[in-house]
N, C-alpha and C positions, 0 to 999 in steps of 0.2 A: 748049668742052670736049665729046668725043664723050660720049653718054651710058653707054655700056659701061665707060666709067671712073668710075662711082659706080652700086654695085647696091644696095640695101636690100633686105634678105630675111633668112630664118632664119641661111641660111648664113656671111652677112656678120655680123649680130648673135653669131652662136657664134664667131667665129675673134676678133672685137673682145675678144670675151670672157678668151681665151687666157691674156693678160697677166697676169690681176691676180693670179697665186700671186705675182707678184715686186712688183706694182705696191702691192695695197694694203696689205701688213704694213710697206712702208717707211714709204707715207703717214700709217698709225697712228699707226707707232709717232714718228714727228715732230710728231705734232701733240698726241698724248699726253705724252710726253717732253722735248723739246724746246719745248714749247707755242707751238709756230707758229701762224701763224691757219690754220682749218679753210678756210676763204674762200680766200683767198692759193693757200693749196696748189692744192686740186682746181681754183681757175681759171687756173692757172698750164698744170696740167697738160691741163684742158681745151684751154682754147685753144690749144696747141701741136698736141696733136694734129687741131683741124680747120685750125689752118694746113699742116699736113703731110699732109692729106686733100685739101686743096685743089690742094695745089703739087704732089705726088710722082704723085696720084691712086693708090695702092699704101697696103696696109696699117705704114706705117711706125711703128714704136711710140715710145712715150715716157716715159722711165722717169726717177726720182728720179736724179740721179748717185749712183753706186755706193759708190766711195770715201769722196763728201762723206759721204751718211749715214750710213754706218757707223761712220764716225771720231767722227759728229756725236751721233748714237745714246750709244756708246761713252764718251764723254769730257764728256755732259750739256752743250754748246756753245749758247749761246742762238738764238734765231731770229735777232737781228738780225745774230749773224754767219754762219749759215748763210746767209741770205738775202744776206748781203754777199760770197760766195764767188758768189754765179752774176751779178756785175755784172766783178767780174774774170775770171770764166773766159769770160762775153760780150766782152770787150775782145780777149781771147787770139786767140776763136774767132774772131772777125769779122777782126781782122788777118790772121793765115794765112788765110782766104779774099780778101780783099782784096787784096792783097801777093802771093797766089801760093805765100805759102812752101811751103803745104803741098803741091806739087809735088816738092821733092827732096825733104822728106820722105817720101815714098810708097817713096823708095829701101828702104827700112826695113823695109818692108813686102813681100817675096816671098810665094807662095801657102805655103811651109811654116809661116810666121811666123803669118800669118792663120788656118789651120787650127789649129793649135798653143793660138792665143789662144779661137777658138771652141769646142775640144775642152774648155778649161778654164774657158770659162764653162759648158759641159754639165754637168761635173761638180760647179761651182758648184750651178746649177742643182737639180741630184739632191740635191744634200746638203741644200740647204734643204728643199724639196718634201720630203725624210725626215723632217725634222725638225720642220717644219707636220704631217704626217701621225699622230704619233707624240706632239703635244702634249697634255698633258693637262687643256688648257684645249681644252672642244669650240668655244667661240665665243668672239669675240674682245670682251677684257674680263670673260669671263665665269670660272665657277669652277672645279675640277679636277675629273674625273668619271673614274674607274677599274672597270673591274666584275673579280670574280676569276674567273679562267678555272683547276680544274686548280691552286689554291692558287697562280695567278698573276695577277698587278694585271697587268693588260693595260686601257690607254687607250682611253676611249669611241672621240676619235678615229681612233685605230687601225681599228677594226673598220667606221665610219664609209666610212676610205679604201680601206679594202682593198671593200667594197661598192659602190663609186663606181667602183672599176679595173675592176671587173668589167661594170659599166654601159657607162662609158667605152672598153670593149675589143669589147665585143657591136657599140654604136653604130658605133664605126669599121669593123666588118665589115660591119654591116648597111648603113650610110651614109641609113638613114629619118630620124635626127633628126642637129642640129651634138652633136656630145659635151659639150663642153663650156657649152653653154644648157640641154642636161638635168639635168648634173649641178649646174650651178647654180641652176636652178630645185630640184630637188632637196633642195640646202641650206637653199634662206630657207624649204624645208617642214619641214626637220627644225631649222631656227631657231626658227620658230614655236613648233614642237610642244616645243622645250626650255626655250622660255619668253622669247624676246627678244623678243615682240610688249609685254612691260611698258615696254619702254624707247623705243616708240615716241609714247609718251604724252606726252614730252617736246619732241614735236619741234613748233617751230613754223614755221607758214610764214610768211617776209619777204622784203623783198630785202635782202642783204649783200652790200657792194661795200670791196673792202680801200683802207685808205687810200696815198696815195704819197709815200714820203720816202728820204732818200739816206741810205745806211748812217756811222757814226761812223769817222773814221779812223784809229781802236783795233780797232774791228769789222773794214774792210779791212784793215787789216795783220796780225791773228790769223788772220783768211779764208784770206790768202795763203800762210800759212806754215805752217797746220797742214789745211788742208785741199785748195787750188787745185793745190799739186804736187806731193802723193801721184795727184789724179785726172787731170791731162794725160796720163800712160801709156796710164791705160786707155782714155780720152776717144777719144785719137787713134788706138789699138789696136782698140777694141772699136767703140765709136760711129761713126767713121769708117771707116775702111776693112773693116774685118770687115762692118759692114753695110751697104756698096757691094758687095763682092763676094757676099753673101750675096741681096740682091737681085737680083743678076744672076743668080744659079744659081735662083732660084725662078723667076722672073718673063721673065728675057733679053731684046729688046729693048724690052721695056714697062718697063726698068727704067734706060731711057736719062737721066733727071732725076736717080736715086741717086745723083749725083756726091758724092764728098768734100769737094769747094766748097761743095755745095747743102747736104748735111748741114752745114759748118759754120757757116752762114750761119741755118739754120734754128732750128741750137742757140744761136746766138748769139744771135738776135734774141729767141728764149722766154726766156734768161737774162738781158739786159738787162731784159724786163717781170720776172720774179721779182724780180732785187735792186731793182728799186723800189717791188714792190710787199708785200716781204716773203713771197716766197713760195717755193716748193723749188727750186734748179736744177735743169734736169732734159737728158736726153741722148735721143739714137736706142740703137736696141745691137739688135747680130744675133741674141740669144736671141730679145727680143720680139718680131723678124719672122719666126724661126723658129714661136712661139708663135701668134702672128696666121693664119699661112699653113698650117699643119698643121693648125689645127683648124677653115677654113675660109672662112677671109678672102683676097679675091683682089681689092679693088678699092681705090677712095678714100671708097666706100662706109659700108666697117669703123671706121676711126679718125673719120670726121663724125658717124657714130652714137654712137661713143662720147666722144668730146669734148664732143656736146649734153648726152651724161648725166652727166658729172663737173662742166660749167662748172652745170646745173643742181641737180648736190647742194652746190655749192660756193657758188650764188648765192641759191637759193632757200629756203632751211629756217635760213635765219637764223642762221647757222656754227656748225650744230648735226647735223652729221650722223653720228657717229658712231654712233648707235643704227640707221640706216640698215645700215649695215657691217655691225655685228654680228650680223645676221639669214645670212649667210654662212660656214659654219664653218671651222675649218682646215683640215679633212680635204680640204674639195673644193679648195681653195686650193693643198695640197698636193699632192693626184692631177694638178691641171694642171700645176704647177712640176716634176713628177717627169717626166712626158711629154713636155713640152717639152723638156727636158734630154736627155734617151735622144735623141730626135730630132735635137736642135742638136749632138749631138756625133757624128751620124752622118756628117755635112757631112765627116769626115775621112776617107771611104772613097776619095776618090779620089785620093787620099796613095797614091804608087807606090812610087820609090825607095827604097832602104834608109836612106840619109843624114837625106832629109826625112821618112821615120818616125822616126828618133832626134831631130830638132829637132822636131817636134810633142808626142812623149811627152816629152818634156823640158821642154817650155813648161807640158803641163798639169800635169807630176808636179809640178814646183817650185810651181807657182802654186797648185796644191793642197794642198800642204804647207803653205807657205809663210799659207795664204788671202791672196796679194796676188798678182794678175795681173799688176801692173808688174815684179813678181821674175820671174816665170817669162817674161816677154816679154824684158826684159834676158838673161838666161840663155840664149833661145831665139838672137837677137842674137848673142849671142858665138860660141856654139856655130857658125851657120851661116855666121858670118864666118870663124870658124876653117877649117871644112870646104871654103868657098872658096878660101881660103890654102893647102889641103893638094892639094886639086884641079890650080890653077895650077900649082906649083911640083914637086909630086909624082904628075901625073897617072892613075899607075896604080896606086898605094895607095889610092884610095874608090873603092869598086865605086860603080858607075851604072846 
């Protein structure tokens, strides 16, 4: 492997960094909630990403599945059947790699359909990033802190993020530090000083290694039904192709390996170790290559630094890491999840036509509405099926 395709450096360490407004409130709140093993998770999630450092050499990210946890989140679903949704969604994944299918499906997939889907995980994106921003919990776990501004309860947070954007906005002009390594350094200063270094006391060092065992087949058959195919939509939407072609527009021919095969071969094979190991399914997706590459990740570099650091809060501190976390506040969490978002949904400027601006804004408005991207990808679907049909048959009724 040339060496240009793994750099360690500031630059690489900040854009790794990218990720986690989206990465670590899912993980939290699954391990908190759902009481998965702390273990399980981060080295699920670890070592996907230095498998995907390895193979892609490209900042490819890797994220909780969307769907799963949120449903899982949502409706208090145990570990062992969350963990049992990423042995069958491994089975899915690796067949359509294997078998090909996922060739004619790609039919599916025109560049308005992709945009469409990217625009509205943007706006995804923003919504949460506000809403981390705007919490009134400054650190995670921690208590409600409000100061009055003007006989107005305005959140610590708040004021937190709004000082980080400004950080964060200088940085990007100035380009002397990665932005986001500032602002996270940043935080575990203003974690400290708010008082999360008590929680540190707790932490021990050991090794913890999750044990291996096959989910119940009560547990796969609830996996399948209430979780596996709500997230195929987006899996194949967002994970796949959205982040094939999103790779190519950053990267171009260094982005020869992001095939939709290779993604689902990569996804499969992390999700096969999850469901055995008990740990999250997890996906690729075009926000957090947006996230990685914007804030300054540009090799295979990025995801091997940061996979050493999750597989090690996950293996080393004795599956006790959350006092770790919490040195972190939401606000900075937020300010990245916000930025990334504006960024990822800018990927739809190069949307011409009038047609495929009505299927893009229709993808994200539904999916927006809706908060389910599989709605607004169906919708998008019909609509550009339709406009096809009107094309053919009535050529000079859609302007072009």
């Amino acid at each position: 492997m040339p060496l240009k395709s793994f750099k360690f450096n500031k630059w690489e360490l900040g854009g790794a960094l990218g990720d986690l407004g989206t990465l670590l409130p899912l993980m939290v709140a699954l391990i908190t909630l759902n009481h998965m093993n702390p273990t399980s998770v981060f080295l699920v999630v670890g070592l996907t990403y230095v498998l995907s450092g390895f193979f892609y050499r490209l900042p490819i990210p890797v994220q909780p599945l969307k769907a799963v946890a949120a449903i899982a989140i949502a409706a208090g679903l145990s570990a062992g059947v969350i963990s049992a949704s990423g042995l069958i969604m491994a089975a899915f994944l690796l067949i359509l790699a294997v078998t090909g299918l996922i060739h004619p499906i790609a039919r599916l997939f025109p560049t308005p359909i992709v945009r469409g889907i990217q625009l509205g995980v943007g706006l995804f994106l923003v919504k949460a990033g506000i809403l981390l921003a705007t919490s009134r919990q400054v650190l995670i776990g921690g208590g409600n802190a409000v100061v009055d501004i003007a006989h107005i309860s305005v959140p610590v947070s708040l004021l937190l993020a709004v000082g980080c954007g400004l950080i964060m906005l200088i940085l990007l002009k100035k380009q002397i530090l990665p932005p986001a390594l500032a602002i996270v350094s940043l935080g575990v200063v203003v974690g400290l000083a708010w008082g999360s270094f008590h929680g540190l006391s707790t932490i021990r060092l050991g090794l913890s290694l999750p044990p291996i065992r096959l989910p119940s087949a009560a547990d796969l058959s609830t996996a399948l039904i209430v979780l596996v195919i709500p997230q195929i939509p987006l899996t194949i939407g967002n994970a796949v192709f959205a982040t094939s072609i999103t790779a190519k527009t950053y990267f171009g021919p260094e982005a020869r390996r992001v095939t939709p095969r290779a993604l689902l071969t990569t996804m499969g094979i992390s999700n096969l170790v999850a469901g055995l190991t008990g740990g999250v399914p997890v996906c690729h997706g075009s926000g957090g290559l947006t996230a990685h590459y914007r804030l300054g990740a540009r090799t295979g570099g990025a995801p091997l630094m940061l996979g050493a650091l999750l597989i090690g809060l996950g293996v080393a501190v004795d599956g006790n890491v959350l006092p770790i976390l919490s040195l972190i506040p939401y606000s900075v969490l937020g300010v990245l999840t916000v930025f990334v978002g504006v960024r990822h949904a800018l990927l739809v400027t190069d949307v011409r036509t009038p047609q495929d601006i009505v299927v893009v804004a229709v993808i994200a408005i539904v999916a927006f509405v809706t908060t389910n991207l599989a709605i607004g990808f169906a919708s998008g679907i019909i609509l550009h099926l339709a406009i096809k049909a009107v094309r053919r048959y009535y050529p000079r009724s859609v302007p072009t």
